[in-house]
N, C-alpha and C positions, 0 to 999 in steps of 0.2 A: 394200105391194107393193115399197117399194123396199128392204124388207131381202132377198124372195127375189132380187132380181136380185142384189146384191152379194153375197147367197151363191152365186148360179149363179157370178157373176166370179171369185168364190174357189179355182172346182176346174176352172175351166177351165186348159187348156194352152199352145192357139193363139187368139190375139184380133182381133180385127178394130180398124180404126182408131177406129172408135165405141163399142167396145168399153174401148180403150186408154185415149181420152182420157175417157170415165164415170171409168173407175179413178183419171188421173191428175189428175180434175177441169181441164181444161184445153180446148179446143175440138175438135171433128174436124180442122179444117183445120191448126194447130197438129201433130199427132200426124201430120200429111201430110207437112205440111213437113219433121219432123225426119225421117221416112220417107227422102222423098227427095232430103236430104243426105248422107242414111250416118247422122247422130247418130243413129238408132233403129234394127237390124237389123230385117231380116225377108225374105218372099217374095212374090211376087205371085202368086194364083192363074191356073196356064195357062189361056191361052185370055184373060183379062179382066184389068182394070186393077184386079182388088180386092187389096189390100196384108194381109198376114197378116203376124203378130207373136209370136216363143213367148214364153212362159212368163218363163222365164228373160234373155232378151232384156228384157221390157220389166221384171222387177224391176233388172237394170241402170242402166237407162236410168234410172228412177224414185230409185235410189241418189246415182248419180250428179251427179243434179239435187236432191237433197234432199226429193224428194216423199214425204210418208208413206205406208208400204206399206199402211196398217191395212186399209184398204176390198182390197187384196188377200190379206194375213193372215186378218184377220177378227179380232176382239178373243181369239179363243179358244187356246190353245197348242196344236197337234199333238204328241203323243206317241204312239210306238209302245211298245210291252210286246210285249217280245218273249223269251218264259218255256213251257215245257212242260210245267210245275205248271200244273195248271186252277186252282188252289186259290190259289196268287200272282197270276195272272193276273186271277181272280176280286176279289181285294183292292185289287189296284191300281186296276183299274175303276170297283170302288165306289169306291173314296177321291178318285179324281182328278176321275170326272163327277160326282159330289155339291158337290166343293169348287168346280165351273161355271164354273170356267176354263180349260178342257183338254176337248180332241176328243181320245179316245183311239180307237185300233187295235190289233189283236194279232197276233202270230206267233209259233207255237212251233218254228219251227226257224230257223237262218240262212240257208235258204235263201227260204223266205218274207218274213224280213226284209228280204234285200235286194229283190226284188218289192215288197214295201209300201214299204218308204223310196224306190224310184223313182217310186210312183205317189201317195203321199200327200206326201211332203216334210217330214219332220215336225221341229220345233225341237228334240224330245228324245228318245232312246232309249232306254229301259230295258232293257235285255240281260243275259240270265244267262252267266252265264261257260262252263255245263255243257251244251248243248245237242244233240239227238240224231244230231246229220248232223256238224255240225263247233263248233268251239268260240268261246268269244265273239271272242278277238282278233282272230283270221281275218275276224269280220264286221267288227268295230272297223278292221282295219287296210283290206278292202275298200272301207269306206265312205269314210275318210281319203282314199284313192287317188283320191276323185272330189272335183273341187272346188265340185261343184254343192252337194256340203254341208259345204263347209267352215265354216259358222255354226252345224251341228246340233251340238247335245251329249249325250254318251251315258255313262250312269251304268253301268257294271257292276256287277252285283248276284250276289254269292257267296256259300259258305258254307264252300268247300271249295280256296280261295287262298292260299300262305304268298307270305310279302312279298316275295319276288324275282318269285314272278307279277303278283302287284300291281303292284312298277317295271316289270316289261315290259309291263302293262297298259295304262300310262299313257303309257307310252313311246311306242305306237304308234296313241297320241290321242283315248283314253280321259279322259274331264274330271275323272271323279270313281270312288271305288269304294265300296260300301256291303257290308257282310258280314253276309249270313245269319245268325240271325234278326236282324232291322233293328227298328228302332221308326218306324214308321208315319209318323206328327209330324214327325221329323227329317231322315225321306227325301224329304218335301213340302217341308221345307224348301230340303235340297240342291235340288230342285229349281226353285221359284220364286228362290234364288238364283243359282243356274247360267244362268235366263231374265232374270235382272235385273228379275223380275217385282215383288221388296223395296225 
């Protein structure tokens, strides 16, 4: 029972103080307190004295203080795959939920991605360079521009890049770049490297 609740805690947004201090392992009253000094942001629902806490807010707080996120991470990596090959997309899938460390997601355009990357959060991107609305950097450089993910990392994945695309890739805060056709193995690795998951 207590692994569904800390998965529910996982995808929630807004927390409740009881809520807050489960995650932080800490007290209710404790998680009041920093409430109502300012150290924890948050709002009060109108009308009542209940204290509400986003998301973001309380991984803050919990950085800040050295608490581990895990129990708000969850042990698993979030990754988005974000490719309009079904056929890559398909791959990556398999490879990443068999290897049972990664919660994967998908989108085959950047405009879906950036929708999934607000609502799932995810530590790693995979993004095609060639996509049918607009093209990888334009996501890369959108997502950089928000600093709520400033800790995600995002692989470009090509086949059809010469190397001055590649420096502007990376330029605009892309981590890594992997060129079409890739060997499977090595891109698992870039990845659990890039996670510090090695």
């Amino acid at each position: 029972m207590a692994d569904e609740t800390t998965a529910d805690l996982r995808d929630k947004q807004v927390f409740t103080t009881g809520e807050a201090a489960e995650v932080c392992q800490v007290s209710q009253q404790t998680i009041i307190r920093c409430f109502d000094s300012g150290r924890l942001r948050g709002f009060r629902v109108p009308g009542s004295r209940f204290r509400r806490i986003p998301r973001e807010e309380l991984l803050r707080f919990m950085k800040e203080n050295s608490i581990p996120q895990d129990r708000l991470d969850g042990a698993k990596r979030r990754v988005v795959v974000v490719d309009d090959d079904e056929q890559i997309v398909e791959l990556f899938c398999d490879v990443l939920e068999r290897d049972g460390r990664f919660d994967v997601r998908t989108a085959g355009t950047g405009y879906e991605a950036g929708l999934l990357t607000e609502q799932f959060r995810p530590h790693l991107i995979l993004l095609d360079y060639m996509l049918p609305d607009i093209n990888g950097n334009i996501v890369c450089r959108t997502i950089r521009a928000n600093s709520d993910f400033d800790q995600t990392k995002i692989i470009i994945v090509s086949g059809v890049v010469n190397q001055d695309e590649i420096n502007d890739l990376l330029a605009v805060g892309a981590d890594a770049f992997v060129k079409k056709p890739f060997n499977i193995d090595k891109l698992v690795g870039t990845i659990t490297n890039l996670l510090e998951m090695v």
